[in-house]
C-alpha positions in Angstrom: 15.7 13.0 11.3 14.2 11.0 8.8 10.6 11.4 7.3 9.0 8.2 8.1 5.3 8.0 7.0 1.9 10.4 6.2 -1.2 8.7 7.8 -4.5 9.3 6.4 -8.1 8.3 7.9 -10.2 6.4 6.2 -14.0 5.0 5.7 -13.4 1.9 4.0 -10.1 0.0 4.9 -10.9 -2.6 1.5 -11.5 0.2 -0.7 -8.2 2.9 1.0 -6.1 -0.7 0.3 -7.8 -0.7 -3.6 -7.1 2.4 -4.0 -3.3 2.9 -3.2 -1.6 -0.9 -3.5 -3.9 -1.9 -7.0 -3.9 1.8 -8.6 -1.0 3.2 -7.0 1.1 0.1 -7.0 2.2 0.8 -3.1 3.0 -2.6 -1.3 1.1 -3.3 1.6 4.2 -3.9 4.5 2.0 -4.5 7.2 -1.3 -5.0 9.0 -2.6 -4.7 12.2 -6.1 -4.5 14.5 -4.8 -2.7 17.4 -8.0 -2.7 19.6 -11.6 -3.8 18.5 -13.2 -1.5 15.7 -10.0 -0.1 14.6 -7.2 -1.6 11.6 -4.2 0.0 10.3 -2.2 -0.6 7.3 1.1 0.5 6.1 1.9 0.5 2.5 4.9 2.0 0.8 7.5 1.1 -2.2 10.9 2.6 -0.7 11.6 4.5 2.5 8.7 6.0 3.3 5.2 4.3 3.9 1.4 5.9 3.6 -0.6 5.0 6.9 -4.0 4.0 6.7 -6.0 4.0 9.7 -9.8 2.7 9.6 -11.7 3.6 13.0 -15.4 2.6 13.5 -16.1 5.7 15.7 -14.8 7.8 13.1 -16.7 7.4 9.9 -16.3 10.1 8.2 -13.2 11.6 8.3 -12.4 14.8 7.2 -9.1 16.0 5.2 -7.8 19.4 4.1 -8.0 20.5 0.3 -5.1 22.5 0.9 -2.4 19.5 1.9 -1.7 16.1 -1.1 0.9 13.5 -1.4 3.0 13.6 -3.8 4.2 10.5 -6.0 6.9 10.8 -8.3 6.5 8.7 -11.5 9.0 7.9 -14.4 6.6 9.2 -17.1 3.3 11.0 -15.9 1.5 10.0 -19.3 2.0 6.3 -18.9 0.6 6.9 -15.3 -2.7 8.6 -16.7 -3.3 5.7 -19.1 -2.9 3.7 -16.3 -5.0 5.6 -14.0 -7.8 5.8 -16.9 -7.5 1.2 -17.6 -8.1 1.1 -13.9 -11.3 3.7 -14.2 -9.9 7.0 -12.2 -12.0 9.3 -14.2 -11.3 13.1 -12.4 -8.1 13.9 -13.5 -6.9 17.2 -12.9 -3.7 18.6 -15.0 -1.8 18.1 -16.3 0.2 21.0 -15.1 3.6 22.1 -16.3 4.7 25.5 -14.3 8.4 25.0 -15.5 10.4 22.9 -18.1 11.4 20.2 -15.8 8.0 19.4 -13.9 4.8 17.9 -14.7 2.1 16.9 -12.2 -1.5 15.6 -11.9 -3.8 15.8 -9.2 -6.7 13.0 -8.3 -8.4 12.1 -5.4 -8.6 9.1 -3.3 -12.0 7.3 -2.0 -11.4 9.6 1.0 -11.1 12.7 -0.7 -7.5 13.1 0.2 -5.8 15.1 -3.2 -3.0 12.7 -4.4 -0.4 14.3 -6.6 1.7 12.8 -9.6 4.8 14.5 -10.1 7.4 13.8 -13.3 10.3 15.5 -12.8 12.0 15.9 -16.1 15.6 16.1 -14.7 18.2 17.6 -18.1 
């Protein structure tokens, strides 16, 4: 079995795509309108992808505080300073609960928590 993607609902399909290919750096792979009032989009850099799905009769979609996606990132302080250029302002962490992992939370324009994980691998 192989872990193939995470899909999130969204409110605003332009601003979801802004969000995780121009401050994330995820490639969009693919688009699609599947039926009127409804788009998907799946972005990923590697094997597994991040589902966006944008439905009109679903504007405001809900997600839990207790579940994030995690990214790992070479260094998690070049990944702040980028996060700050491109003007993510709530930045939770960084956290260090051992000597080989770092992490940072933030949150996307849907209020989904997105972790930053640098593993510091000896």
């Amino acid at each position: 079995m192989r872990f193939c993607w995470v899909t999130l609902n969204v409110r605003n399909m332009e601003e979801s795509l802004a969000f995780y290919r121009d401050v994330l750096g995820l490639a969009v792979r693919r688009r699609m309108n599947p039926m009127p009032g409804t788009e998907i989009a799946f972005l990923g850099v590697g094997e597994t992808e991040v589902e966006l799905i944008h439905n009109a009769k679903n504007p405001e979609p809900s997600h839990g505080r207790d579940i994030s996606i995690g990214f790992e990132v070479p260094s998690l302080d070049e990944a702040m300073e980028g996060l700050r250029a491109k003007g993510v302002t709530r930045i939770s962490g960084p956290f260090q609960p051992g000597p080989t992992v770092r992490f940072i939370y933030i949150d996307d324009p849907n209020g989904a928590k997105v972790q930053l994980v640098e593993s510091r691998r000896g």
